[in-house]
C-alpha positions in Angstrom: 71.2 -15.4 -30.2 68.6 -14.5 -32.4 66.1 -16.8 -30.6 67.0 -15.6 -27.4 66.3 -11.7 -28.5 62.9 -13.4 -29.8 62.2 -14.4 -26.5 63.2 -11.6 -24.4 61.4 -9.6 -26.5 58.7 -11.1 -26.7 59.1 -11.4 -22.6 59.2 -7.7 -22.6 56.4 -7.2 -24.4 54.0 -9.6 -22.4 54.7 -8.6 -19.1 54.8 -4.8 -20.0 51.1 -3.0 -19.9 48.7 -4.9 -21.9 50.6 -5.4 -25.2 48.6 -8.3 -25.7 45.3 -6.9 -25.6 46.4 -3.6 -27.5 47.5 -6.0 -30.1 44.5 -7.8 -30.0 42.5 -4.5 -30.7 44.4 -3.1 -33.3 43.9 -2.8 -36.7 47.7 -3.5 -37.6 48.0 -6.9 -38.9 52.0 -6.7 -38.6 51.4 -5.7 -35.0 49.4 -8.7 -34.1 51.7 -11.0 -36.6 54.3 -10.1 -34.5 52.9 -10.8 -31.3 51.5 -14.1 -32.2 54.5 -15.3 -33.8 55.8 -14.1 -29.9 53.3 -15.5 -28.0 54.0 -18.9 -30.1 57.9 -18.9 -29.7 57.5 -19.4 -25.7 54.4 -21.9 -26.2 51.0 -19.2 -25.3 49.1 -21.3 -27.7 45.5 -20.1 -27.2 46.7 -16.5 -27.3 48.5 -16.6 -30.2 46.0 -18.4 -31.7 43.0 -15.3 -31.3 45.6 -13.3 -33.2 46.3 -15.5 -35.9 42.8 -16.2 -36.9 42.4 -12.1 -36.6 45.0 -11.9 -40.0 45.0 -15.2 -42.1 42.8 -13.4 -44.4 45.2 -10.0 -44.4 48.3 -12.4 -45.0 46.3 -14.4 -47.5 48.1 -14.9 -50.5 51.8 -13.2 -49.3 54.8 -14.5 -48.5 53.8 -14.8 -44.9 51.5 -17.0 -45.3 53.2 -20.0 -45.5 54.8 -19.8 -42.2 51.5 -18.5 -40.3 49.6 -21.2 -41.7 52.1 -23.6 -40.5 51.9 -22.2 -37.1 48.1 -21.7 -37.0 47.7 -25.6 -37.8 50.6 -26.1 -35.1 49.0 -24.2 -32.3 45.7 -26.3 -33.0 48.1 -29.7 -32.2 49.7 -28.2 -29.4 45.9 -27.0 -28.0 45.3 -30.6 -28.5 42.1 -29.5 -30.8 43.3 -32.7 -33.1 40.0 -32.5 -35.0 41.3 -28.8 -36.6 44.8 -29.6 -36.4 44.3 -32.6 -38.3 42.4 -30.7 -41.1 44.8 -27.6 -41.0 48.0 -30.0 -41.4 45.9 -30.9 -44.8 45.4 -27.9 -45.7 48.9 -26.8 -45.3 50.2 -29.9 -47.4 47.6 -29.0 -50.1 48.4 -25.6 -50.3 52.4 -25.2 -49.9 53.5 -29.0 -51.5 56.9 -27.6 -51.9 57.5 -25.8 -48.2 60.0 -27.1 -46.3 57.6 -27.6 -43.4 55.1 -30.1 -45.1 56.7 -33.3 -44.3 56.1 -32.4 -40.5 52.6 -31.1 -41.7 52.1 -34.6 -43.1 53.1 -36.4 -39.6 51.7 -34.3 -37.4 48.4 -34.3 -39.5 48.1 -37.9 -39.3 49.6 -38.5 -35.7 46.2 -35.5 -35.0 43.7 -38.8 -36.5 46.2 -40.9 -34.0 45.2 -39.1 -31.6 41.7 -39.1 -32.3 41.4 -42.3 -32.3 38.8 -43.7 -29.3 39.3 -46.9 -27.0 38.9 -49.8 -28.7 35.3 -50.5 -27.5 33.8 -47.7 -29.8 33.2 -47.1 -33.4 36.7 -47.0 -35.0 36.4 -44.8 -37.7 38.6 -42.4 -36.4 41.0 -45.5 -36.1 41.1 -46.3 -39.8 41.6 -42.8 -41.1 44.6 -43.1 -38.9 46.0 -45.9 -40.5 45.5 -44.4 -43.6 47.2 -41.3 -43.0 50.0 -42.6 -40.9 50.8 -45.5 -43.9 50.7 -42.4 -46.4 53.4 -40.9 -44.8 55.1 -43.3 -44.3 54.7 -44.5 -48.2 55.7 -40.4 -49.1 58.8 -40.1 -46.9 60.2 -43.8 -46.5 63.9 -42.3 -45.4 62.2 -39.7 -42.6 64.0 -40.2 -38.9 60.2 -40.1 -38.0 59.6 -43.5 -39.5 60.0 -45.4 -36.3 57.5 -43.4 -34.5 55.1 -43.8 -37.4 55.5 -47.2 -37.7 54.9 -47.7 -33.6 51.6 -45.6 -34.0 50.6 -48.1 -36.6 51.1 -51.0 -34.7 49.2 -49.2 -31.9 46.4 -48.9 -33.9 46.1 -52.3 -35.5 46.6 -53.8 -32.2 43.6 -51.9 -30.8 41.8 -52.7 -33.6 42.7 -56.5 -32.8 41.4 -56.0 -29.3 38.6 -55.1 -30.2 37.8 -58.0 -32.6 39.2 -60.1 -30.0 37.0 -59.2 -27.5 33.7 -59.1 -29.5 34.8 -63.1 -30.6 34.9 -64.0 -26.6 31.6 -62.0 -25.9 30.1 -64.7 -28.0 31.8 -67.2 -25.5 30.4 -66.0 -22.7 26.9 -65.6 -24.0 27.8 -69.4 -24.6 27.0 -69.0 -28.5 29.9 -71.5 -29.3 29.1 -72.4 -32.2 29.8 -67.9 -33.3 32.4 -68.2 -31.2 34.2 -70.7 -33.5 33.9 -68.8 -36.3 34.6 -65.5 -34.9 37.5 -67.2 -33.2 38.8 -68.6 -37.0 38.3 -65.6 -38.6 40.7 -63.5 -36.1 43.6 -66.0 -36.9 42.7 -65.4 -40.4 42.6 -61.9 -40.8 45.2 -60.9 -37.8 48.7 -63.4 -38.3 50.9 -61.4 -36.1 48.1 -60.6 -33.5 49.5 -60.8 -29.7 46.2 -62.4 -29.0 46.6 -65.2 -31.8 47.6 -67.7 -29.3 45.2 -66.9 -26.9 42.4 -66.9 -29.9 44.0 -70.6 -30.4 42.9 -71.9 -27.2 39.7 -69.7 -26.9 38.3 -71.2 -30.2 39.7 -74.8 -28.3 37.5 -73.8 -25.6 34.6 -72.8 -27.3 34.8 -76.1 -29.5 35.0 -78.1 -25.9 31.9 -76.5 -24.5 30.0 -76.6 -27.3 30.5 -81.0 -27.9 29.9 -81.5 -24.3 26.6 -79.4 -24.3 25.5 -81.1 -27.4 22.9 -83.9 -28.2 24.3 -87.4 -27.5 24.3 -88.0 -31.2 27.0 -84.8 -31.9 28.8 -85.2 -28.2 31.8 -87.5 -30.1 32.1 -85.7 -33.4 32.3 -82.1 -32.0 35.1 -83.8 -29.6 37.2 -84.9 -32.6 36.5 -81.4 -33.7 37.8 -80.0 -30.7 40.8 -82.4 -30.4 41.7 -81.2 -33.7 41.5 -77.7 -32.5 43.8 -78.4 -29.8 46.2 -80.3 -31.9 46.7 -77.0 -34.3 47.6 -74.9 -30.7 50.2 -77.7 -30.2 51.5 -77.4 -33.4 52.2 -73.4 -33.0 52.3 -72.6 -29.3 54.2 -75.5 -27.6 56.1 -72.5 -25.1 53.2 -70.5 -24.8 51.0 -69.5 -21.3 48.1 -70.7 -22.4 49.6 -74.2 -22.7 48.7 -75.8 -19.3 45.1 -74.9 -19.6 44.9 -76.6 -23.2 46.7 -79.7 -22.1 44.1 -80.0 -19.7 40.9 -79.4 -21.8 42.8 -82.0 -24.4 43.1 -84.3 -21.3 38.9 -83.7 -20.8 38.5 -84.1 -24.7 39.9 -87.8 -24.3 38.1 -89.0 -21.2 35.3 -87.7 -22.9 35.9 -89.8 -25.8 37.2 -93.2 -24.0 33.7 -92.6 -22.7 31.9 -92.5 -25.6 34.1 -95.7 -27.1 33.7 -97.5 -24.5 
């Protein structure tokens, strides 16, 4: 009942003549307090957010505070300005540790650096400042009903941050630098166990192995083949179901013709 007053007041108050910029012009801080806490309540976010920023410094240091502050970073998320709400959240945490609102602040300032973070073709700063604030929370509140979602916005991130060191390990493939590709190849199944490109990175760094023994000197052509058949041997080992399992039969099957050749 009390929310629904809230609303119809603030309703009322909208729609009658020009509350909102009489507010807006006043001195009276509760005036425009109330309004933006209105204006908020039914989701006018860049309205109540011209009021707000007119009486943080009048509410500085009362009992209001809190709350607004909470709000003001909140009306920055819902703006999708993740940059300030991001920082806001922060500031909130830092300022009011013991508010009942800062375990929100503390997901909803690290899902703002989720959101922030770019495609993974581009610099992934943004990515891994992310990670960091989503696995603090998660550290700080390990019984929150918000644990799933932060724990699929982690995985999100990692996995783009695999892309992307997937994909710069191929562009040495198709610049036909195999030999970089190998190692970039390795290094991915190193660092990235649980990857959903692993497998594919299996038969890639097969691949490049392949290429790079029949594109050889005469003199390396049969060792870089055992190389490669050893590559192909560790796919076997791991990915007997996978989809990437016809193709590597098939280069394995290339790999020993290759070799009765050279044995012959």
């Amino acid at each position: 009942m009390k929310n629904y007053i809230l609303l119809l007041f603030a309703l009322t108050f909208i729609f009658s003549c020009g509350p909102y910029q009489k507010a807006l012009k006043s001195d009276d801080a509760a005036l425009k307090y109330q309004m933006a806490d209105s204006l908020y309540t039914i989701g006018k976010y860049s309205k109540a957010l011209k009021l707000m920023e007119d009486i943080i410094p009048a509410y500085r240091g009362k009992p209001q505070a809190e709350r607004l502050m909470f709000f003001y970073a909140d009306t920055y998320f819902h703006l999708e300005d993740f940059y300030l709400s991001g920082y806001q959240f922060e500031r909130f945490a830092r300022s009011y540790p013991l508010s009942d609102k800062v375990e929100e602040a503390a997901f909803k300032g690290a899902k703002s650096y989720y959101e922030l973070s770019p495609r993974y073709s581009l610099d992934q700063k943004d990515t891994y400042i992310a990670l960091e604030k989503l696995q603090t929370y998660i550290n700080t509140y390990p019984d929150s009903d918000l644990i799933p979602e932060a724990n699929k916005l982690v995985l999100e991130l990692n996995t783009k941050l695999q892309k992307k060191d997937f994909e710069i390990a191929k562009q040495y493939f198709h610049v036909e630098d195999y030999k970089s590709a190998i190692e970039a190849f390795e290094n991915f199944i190193v660092d990235h166990p649980g990857s959903i490109y692993r497998s594919e990175a299996f038969l890639m760094r097969l691949k490049a192995a392949y290429n790079l023994a029949i594109k050889s000197f005469d003199v390396l052509v049969e060792e870089r083949l055992e190389n490669a058949k050893k590559f192909y041997n560790s796919f076997n080992k791991y990915y007997t179901d996978s989809e990437f399992k016809e193709e590597a039969d098939s280069i394995f099957a290339d790999i020993e013709k290759e070799l009765e050749k050279k044995q012959s």
